[in-house]
C-alpha positions in Angstrom: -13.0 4.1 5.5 -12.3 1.4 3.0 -9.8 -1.6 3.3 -7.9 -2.6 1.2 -5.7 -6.0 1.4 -2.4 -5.8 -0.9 1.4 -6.2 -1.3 3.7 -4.1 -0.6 6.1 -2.9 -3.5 9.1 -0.6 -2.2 11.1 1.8 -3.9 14.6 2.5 -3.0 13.3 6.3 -2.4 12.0 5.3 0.8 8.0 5.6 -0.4 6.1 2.7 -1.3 3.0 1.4 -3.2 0.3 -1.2 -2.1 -0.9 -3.1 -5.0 -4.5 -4.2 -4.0 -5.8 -8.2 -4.7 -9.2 -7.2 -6.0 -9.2 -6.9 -10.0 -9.5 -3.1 -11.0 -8.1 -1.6 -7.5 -6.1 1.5 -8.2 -2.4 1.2 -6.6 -2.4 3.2 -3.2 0.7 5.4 -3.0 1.8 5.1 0.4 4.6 8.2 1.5 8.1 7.5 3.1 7.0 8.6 6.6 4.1 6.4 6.6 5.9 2.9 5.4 7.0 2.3 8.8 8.5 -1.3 8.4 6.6 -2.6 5.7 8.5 -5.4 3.7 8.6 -5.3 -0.4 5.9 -8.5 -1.2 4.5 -8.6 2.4 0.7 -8.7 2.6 -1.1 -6.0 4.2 -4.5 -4.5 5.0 -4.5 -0.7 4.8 -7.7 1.8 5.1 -8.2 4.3 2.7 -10.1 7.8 3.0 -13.1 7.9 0.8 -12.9 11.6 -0.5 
């Protein structure tokens, strides 16, 4: 599993995005159910599946 360390940006749908700090890091989509209480701009670790 990879980590990645971000920011949060929310949507009003309820779903958000983290936008990772390292140059060239793909946004990771992150789904309404999973946001849990996640602030828009707050700085967050998340691990990602290699597939």
């Amino acid at each position: 599993m990879k980590l990645v360390k971000g920011k949060v940006c929310g949507h009003g749908k309820g779903f958000a995005f983290v936008r990772g700090e390292e140059f060239g890091e793909d946004d990771i989509l992150i789904g309404g159910n999973e946001v849990g209480r996640g602030m828009n701009g707050e700085r967050v670790m998340v691990g990602v599946r290699e597939k």
